[in-house]
C-alpha positions in Angstrom: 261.8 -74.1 15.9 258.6 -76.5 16.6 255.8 -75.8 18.7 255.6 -72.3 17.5 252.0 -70.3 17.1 252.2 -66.7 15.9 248.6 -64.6 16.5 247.1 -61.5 17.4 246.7 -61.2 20.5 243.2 -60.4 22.1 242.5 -57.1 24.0 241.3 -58.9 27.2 245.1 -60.8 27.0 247.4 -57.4 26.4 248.5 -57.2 29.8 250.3 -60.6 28.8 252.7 -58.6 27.1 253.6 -56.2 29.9 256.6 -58.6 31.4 258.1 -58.4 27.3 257.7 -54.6 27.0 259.4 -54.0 30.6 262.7 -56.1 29.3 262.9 -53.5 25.8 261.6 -50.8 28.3 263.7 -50.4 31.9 262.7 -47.1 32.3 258.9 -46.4 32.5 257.0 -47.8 35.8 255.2 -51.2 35.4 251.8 -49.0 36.5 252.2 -46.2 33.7 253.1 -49.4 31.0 249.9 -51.1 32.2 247.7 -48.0 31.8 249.5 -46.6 28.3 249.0 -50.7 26.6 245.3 -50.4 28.0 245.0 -46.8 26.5 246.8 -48.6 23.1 243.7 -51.0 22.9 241.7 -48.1 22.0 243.4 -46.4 19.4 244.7 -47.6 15.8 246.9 -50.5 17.6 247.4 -54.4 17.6 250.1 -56.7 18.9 251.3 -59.9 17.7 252.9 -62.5 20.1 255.1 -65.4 19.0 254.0 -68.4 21.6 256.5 -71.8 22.4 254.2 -74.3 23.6 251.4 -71.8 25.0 254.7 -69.6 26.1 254.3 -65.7 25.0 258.2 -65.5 23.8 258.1 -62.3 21.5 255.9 -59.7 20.6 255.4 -56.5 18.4 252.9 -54.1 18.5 251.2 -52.6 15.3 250.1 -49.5 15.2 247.8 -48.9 11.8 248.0 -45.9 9.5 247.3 -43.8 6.3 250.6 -42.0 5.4 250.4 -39.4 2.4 254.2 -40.8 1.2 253.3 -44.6 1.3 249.7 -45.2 2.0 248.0 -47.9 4.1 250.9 -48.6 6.0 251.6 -51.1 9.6 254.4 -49.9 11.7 255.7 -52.4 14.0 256.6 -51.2 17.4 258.2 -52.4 20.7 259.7 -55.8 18.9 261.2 -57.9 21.4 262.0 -61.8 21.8 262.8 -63.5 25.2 266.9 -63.3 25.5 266.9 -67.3 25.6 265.0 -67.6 22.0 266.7 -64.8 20.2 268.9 -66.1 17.0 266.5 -69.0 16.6 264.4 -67.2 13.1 261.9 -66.5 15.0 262.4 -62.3 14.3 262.1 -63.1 10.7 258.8 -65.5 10.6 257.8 -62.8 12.9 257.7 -60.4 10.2 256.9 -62.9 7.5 253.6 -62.9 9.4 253.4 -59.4 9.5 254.2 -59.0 5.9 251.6 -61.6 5.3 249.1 -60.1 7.7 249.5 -56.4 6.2 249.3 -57.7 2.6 246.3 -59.9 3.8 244.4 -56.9 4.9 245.5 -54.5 2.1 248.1 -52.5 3.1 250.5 -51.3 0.9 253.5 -51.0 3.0 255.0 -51.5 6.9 257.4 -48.9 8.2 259.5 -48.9 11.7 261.6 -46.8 14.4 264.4 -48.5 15.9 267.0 -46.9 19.0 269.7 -45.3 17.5 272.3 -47.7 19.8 270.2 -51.3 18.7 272.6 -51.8 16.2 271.8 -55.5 15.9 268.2 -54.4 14.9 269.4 -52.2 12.3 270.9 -54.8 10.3 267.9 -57.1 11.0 266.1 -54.9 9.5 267.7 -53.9 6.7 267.7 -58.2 5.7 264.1 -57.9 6.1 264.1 -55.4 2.9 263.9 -52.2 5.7 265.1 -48.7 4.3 266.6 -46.0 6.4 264.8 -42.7 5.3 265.2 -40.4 7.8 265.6 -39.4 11.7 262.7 -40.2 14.2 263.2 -37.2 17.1 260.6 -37.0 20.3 260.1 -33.8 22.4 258.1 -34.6 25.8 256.5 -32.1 27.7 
């Protein structure tokens, strides 16, 4: 595909990612996604944005960590692309970039959660050299 940019994107321009996160996420209100992506910005977190012609079209977040089993290690998180540009590549130079980014900065590996029901995403991943290791389980209070 031409005319595509793929960049960090600043923390005064996260909020552009709020229509994106609300397609992957139906369920949480539009004010508690806007105050939980502000409260991101302060913690171990980046996001990447895939742009068409100025046009943010995908994102992933990053979230940055030290694990004892892997070490330095980005986790990509809330990956979406815009229903009309999906099956275009652009999911895989996505994560060339983040492979390239993580590598850039000397991390040693990038690890990921995906629904159990994405099935799509699971073999996606599993191209892009993804192993399954084990169950991801949440408990909110």
């Amino acid at each position: 595909m031409e005319n595509i940019e793929i960049k960090l994107i600043s923390t005064k321009d996260i909020l552009s990612i709020i229509p994106l996160l609300s397609e992957l996420n139906k369920v949480t209100d539009k004010a508690v996604l806007i105050e939980r992506v502000n409260e991101m910005t302060t913690q171990h977190y980046k996001c990447v944005g895939i742009y068409w012609k100025n046009e943010l079209v995908g994102i992933s977040g990053l979230w940055f960590l030290t694990r004892h089993y892997c070490g330095k290690t980005i986790e990509p998180d809330h990956v979406i692309i815009n229903s009309k540009f999906r099956s275009k590549g652009l999911g895989k130079m996505l994560f060339e970039w983040i492979f390239n980014y993580a590598q850039s900065i000397g991390y040693e590996a990038t690890e990921l959660n995906t629904y159990i029901h994405n099935v799509k995403s699971h073999k996606f991943y599993e191209n892009e050299g993804y192993k399954k290791l084990g169950y991801h389980y949440l408990k909110k209070f």
